[in-house]
N, C-alpha and C positions, 0 to 999 in steps of 0.2 A: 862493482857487484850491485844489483838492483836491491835494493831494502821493500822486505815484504810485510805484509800487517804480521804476519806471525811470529818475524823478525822481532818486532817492536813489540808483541804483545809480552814473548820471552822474555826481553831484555826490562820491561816495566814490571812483570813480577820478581825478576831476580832483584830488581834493584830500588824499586817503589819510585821510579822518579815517574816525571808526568811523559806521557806518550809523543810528544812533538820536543820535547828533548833527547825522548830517545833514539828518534828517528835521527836527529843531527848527530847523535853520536853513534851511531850506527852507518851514517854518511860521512862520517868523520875516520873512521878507521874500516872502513870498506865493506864492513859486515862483519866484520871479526866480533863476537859477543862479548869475548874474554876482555879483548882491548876496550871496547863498547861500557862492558864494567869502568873498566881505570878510568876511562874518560871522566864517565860521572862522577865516580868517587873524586878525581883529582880537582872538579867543577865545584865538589861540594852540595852537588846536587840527588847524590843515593849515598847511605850509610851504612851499607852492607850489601854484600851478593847474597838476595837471599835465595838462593838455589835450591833448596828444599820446597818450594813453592812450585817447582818445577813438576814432579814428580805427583806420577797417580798413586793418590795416597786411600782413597775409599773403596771399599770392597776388591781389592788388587789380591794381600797378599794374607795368610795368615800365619804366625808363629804358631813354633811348639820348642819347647827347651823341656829335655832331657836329663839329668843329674845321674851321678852314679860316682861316690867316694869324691876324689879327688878329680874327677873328667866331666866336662859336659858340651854341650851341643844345642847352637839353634838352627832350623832352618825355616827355609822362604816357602812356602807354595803359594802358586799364583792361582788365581779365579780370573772372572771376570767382573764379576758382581757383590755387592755386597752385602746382596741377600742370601748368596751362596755360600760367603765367608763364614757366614753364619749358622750355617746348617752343618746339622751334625755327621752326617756324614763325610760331609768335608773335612770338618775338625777330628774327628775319629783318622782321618788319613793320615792329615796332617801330623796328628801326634806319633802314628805306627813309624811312620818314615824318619819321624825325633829318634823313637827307640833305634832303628833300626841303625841311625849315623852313628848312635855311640855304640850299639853291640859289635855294629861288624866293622866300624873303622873303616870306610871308604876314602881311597885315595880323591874322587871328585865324586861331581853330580854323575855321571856317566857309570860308574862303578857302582854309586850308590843306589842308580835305578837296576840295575843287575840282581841286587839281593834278594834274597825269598823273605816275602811275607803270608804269612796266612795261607801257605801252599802252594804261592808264586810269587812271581815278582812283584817288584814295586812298580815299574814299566805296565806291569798286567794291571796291579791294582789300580794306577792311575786311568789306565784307560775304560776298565769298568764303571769308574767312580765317573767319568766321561758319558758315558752309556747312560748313568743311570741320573745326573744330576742336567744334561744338556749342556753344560759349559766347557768350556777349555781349562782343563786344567794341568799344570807345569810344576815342578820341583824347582825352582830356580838358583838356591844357592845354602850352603848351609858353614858357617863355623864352629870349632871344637877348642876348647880352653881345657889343658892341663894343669895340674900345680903340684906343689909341694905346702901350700897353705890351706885357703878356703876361697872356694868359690862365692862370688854373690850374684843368684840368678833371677834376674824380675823379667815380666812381661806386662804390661800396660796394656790391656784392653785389644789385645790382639794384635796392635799396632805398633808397639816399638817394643823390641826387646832388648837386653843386654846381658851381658857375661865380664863379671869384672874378677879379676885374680888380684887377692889379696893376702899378704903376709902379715904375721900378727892381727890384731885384734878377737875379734869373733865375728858369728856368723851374723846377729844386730846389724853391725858394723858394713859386713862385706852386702848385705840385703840393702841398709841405704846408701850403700856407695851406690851401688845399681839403681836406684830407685832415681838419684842423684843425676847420673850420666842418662837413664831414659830422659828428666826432665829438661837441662842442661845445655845435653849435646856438646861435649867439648868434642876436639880434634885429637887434643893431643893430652899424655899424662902431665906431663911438666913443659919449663919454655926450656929445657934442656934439648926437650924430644921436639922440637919447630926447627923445622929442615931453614937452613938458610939462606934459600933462594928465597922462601912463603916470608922471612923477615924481611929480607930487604926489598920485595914487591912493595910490603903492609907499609916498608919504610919511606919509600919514593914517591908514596901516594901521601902519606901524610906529611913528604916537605911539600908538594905541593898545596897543599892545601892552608899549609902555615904560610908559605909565601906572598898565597894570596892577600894576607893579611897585614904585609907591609909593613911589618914589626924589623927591628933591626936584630942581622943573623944570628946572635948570641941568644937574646930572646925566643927565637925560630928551633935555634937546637935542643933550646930548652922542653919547647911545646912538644917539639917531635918524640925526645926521650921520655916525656908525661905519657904523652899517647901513646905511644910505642907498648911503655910496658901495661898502662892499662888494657891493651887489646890485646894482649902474650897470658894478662891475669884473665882477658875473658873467655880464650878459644882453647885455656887447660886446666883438668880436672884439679891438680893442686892449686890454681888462682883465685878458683873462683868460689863466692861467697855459697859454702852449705845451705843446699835446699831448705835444709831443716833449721837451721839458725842461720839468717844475713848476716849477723856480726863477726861471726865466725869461717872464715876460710875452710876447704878440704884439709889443705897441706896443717891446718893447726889442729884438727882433726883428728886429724893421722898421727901430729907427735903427741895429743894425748894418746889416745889407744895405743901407743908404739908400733905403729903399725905403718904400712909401706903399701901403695900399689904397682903393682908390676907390669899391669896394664890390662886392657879391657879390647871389649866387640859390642859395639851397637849395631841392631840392626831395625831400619825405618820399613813401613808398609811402602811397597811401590818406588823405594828410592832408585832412582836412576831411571824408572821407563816414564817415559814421555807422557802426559794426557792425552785422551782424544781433542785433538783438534774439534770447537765448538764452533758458534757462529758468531767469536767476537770477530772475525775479522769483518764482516760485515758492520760491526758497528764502529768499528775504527778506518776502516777504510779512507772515507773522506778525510777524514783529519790527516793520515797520512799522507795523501796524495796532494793536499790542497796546501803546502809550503812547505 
């Protein structure tokens, strides 16, 4: 499979390594990105996949989160711009169609463009709002957190939102847990909840990388079980050190306030759509092509 600038341009911001290694590792496992990651990480040469780098994250999408008792709701609506995100009419949308996911419970996005607002639908009012602003704009995707606790509901500046379900404590508590996972970003609540295929990847990567170090085996398993659970304490929300206090962990947190979480929804500006293609490839071109 031919390795393209845009190949390489992805695979350097997932991974921060330099652009003429990622090409070899991108020639190394035939274009496969995923594999393309392990390479480097197992190289020692990228310290994470930072895949959130991936993603158009400016003027894409904007939130609205909805509350109501014990239920709430955010969803995506996309723009295109982020001087549209910004305008009020957009944001006035935005938020109708928050109401709108937790009044009438829509089974999807499909269902939930069907509902009447303001004398029609959501479908109508998006396309008006179309009419009147010039841009494209979309519903994209929206989730709903129940409980029998308390909700903790933040949004960060348009751009990241959350919804964390929290037993015991109080409403403090459940607002900077959220505050927390907007900054954070874990994966998962505990290393309970880490599927065990995602451990023994994180695992395989890091014997290799202890191997390379020529320590004798004993020593290697040693390193691998350090690392292992420090990266389990960084990618869940009980590991990792309180925004609010570094000395202090979530999970010690939680057993002051006696309090539990059950689990939560982040949701990022633009996560998962692609950027427009710029004109780095033009300026990486040569380096690609030239060894």
């Amino acid at each position: 499979m031919a390795v393209t600038a845009a190949m390489v341009k992805e695979l350097r911001e997932r991974t921060g390594a330099g652009m003429m290694e990622c090409k070899k590792a991108l020639v190394e496992t035939n274009g496969d990105l995923d594999a393309a990651v392990e390479f480097l990480r197992k190289s020692g040469l990228a310290q994470a996949d930072k895949k959130a780098s991936r993603v158009a994250a400016e003027g894409r999408i904007a939130q609205a989160v909805a509350q109501s008792g014990k239920e709430a709701v955010m969803v995506e609506v996309n723009c295109e711009t982020d001087f549209v995100a910004k305008d009020d009419s957009f944001n006035r949308f935005a938020g109708e169609v928050a109401l709108n996911t937790l009044n009438e419970s829509p089974a999807d996005v499909d269902a939930l463009m069907n509902t009447r607002t303001n004398g029609g639908t959501v479908e109508e009012a998006r396309q008006a709002l179309v009419t009147k602003i010039g841009e494209n704009v979309q519903v994209r995707r929206f989730v709903r957190t129940s409980t029998d606790g308390t909700i903790g509901a933040y949004v960060h500046g348009g751009k990241i939102g959350v919804l964390v379900d929290v037993s015991g404590g109080d409403e403090e508590l459940a607002r900077d847990l959220a505050m927390h996972i907007a900054a954070l970003n874990p994966e998962f609540v505990s290393a309970e909840d880490v599927p065990a295929d995602v451990i023994a990847r994180e695992k395989d990567i890091l014997v290799a990388q202890a191997e390379s170090s020529g320590k004798p085996a004993e020593i290697i398993e040693k390193m691998v079980t350090g690392r292992l659970r420090k990266h389990l304490s960084g990618i869940t929300l009980l590991g990792q050190p309180f925004v609010k206090d570094g000395d202090m962990t979530v999970a010690k947190l939680l057993d002051q306030k006696s309090a539990t979480v059950n689990g939560f929804s982040r949701l990022a500006v633009g996560e998962g759509i692609e950027k427009k293609q710029e004109n780095f490839a033009d300026e990486v071109m040569q380096q690609v092509s030239g060894g």
